[in-house]
C-alpha positions as CSV (number, residue, x, y, z in Angstrom):
1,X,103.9,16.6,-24.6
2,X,105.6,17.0,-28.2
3,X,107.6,14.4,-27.1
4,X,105.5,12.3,-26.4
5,X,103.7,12.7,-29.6
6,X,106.7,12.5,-31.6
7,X,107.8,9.3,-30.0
8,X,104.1,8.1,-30.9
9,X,103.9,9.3,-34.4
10,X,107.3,6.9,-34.4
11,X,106.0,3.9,-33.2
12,X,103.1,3.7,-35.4
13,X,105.2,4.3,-38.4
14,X,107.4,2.2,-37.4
15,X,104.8,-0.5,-36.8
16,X,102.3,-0.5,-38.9
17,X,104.4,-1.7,-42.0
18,X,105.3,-5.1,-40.0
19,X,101.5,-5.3,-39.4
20,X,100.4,-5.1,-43.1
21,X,103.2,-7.3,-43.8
22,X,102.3,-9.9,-40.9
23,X,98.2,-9.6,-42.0
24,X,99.5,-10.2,-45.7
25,X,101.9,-13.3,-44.7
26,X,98.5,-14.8,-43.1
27,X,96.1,-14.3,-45.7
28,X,98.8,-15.6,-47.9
29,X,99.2,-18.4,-46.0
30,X,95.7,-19.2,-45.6
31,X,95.3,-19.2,-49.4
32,X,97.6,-21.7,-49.8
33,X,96.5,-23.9,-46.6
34,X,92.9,-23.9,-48.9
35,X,94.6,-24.7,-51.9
36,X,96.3,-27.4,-50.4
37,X,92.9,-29.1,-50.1
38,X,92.7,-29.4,-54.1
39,X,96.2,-29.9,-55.1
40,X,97.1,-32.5,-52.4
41,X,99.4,-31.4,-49.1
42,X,102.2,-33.7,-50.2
43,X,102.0,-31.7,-53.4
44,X,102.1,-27.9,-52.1
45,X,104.9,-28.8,-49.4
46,X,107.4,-30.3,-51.8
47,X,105.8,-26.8,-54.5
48,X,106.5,-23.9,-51.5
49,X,110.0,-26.0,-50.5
50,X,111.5,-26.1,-53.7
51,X,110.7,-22.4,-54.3
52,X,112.1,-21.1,-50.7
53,X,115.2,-23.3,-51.5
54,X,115.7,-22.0,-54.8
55,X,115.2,-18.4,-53.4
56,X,117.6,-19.4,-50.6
57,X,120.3,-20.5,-53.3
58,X,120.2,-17.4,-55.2
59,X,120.4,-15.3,-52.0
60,X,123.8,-16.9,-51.2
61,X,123.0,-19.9,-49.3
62,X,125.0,-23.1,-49.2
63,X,124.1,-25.5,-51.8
64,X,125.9,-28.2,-48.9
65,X,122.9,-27.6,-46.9
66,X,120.3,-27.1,-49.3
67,X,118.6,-31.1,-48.7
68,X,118.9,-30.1,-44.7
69,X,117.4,-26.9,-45.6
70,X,114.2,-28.2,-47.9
71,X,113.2,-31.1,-45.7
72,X,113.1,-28.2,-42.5
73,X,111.0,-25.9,-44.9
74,X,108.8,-29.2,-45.9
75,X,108.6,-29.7,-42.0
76,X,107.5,-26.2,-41.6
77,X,104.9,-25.8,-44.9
78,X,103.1,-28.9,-42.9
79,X,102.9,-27.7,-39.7
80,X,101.6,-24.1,-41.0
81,X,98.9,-25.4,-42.9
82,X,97.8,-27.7,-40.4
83,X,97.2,-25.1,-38.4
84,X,95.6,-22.9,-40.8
85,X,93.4,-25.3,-41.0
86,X,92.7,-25.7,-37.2
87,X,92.1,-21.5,-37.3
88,X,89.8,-22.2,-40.8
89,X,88.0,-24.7,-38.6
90,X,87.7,-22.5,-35.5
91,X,86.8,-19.6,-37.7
92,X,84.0,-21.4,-39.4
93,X,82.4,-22.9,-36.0
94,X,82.7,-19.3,-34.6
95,X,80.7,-18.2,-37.7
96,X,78.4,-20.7,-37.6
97,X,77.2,-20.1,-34.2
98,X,77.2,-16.7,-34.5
99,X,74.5,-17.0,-37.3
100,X,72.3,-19.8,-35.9
């Protein structure tokens, strides 16, 4: 039994910080999928690219691959916020029928 509560205590220390971390990536995310509506898409792509290159360059990656590198992130930053807004959109029918 102390086991078993030992290896529970364990897990949930050991999992909630990727939780918080995972909830905080979303709302993040979501943020900027919103914000994407005012600025332009084209716009925060190239914005969120450049900075996770930059970040990339000063964390030791190759400057060789850095063009490979932004377009893939560019790639990426679409697709996420395209999808955020497909779970915005599901969200606010959901809400919607719930209060009609």
């Amino acid at each position: 039994m102390v086991r078993l509560t030992r290896l529970t205590f364990f897990g949930v220390r050991f999992i909630v910080p990727w939780v918080i971390r995972s909830i905080s990536m979303a709302l993040r995310m979501c943020f900027v999928a919103i914000a994407s509506l005012w600025t332009g898409v084209p716009n925060a792509c190239r914005l969120i690219a450049s900075m996770y290159v930059e970040r990339a360059i000063q964390n030791g990656f190759p400057t060789l691959y850095s063009r490979y590198l932004y377009n893939a992130i560019c790639v990426m930053v679409f697709v996420v916020i395209v999808l955020f807004w497909l779970a915005i959109a599901q969200i606010t029918v959901f809400v919607t029928n719930w209060l009609i």
